[in-house]
N, C-alpha and C positions, 0 to 999 in steps of 0.2 A: 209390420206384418211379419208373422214367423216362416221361417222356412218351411215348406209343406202344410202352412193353413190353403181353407179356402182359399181366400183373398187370395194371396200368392197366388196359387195355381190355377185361379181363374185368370188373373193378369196373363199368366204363361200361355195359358189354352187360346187367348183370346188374339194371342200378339201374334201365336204359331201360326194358326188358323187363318189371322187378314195375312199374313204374310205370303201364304202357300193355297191364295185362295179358296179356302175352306179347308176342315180337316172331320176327320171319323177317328174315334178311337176306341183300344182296344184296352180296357182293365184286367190286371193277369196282378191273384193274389201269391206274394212270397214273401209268406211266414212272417217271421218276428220283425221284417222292414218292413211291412205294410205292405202297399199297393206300386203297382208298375203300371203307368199309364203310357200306353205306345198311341201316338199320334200319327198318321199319316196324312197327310196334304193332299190336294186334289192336283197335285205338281209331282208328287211320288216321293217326294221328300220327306223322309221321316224324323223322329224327336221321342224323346222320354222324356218323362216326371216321376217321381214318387211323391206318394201319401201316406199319410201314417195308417189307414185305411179302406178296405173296398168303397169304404158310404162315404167317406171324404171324398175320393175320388170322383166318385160318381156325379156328387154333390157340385164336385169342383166342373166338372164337363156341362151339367146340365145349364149352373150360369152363363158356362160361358158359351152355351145354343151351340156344342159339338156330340154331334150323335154317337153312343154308343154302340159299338155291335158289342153280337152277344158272342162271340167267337171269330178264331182268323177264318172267314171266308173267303175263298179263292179266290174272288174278284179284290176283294181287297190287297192279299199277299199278291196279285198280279200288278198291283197298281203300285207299289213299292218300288223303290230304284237305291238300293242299296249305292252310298258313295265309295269311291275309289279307296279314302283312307280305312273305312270298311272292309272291302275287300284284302287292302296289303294287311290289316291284323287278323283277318281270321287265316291269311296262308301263313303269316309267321306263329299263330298256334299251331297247324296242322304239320308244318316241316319243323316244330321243335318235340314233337311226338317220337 
């Protein structure tokens, strides 16, 4: 299995998702790397993948029966629980400013 095939990323989606009791995700296109798949858990727990494309992506979510939204809705960004090691790297970007 290649890195960023189907296959793969349906393993990933499927392993996230029993893991964190379900998950939603969120496909966000960036440029010449493909696709950003942000998963969020029904636990608040979050995760990424990349695809080499949006229809890969999509592709890869559908097998693996994780619903896509069509944008971050509120309800979702509220369900989010950003981890602690999270939070220490975004304040050592902002105090190296």
């Amino acid at each position: 299995m290649a890195e960023g095939s189907v296959t793969t990323l349906t393993s990933e989606i499927k392993s996230f998702a029993a893991g964190h009791g379900g998950a939603k995700a969120v496909i966000e296109y960036v440029g010449k790397r493909g696709a950003r798949i942000v998963l969020v858990g029904e636990d608040g727990e979050w995760s990424d993948q990349f695809a080499q494309d949006t229809g890969v992506a999509r592709e890869a979510c559908s097998h693996a029966g994780v619903e896509v939204e069509n944008a971050w809705e509120r309800e979702l960004l509220e369900q989010m629980r950003p981890s602690n090691d999270l939070w220490r790297s975004m304040a050592r970007r902002s105090m190296a400013r």
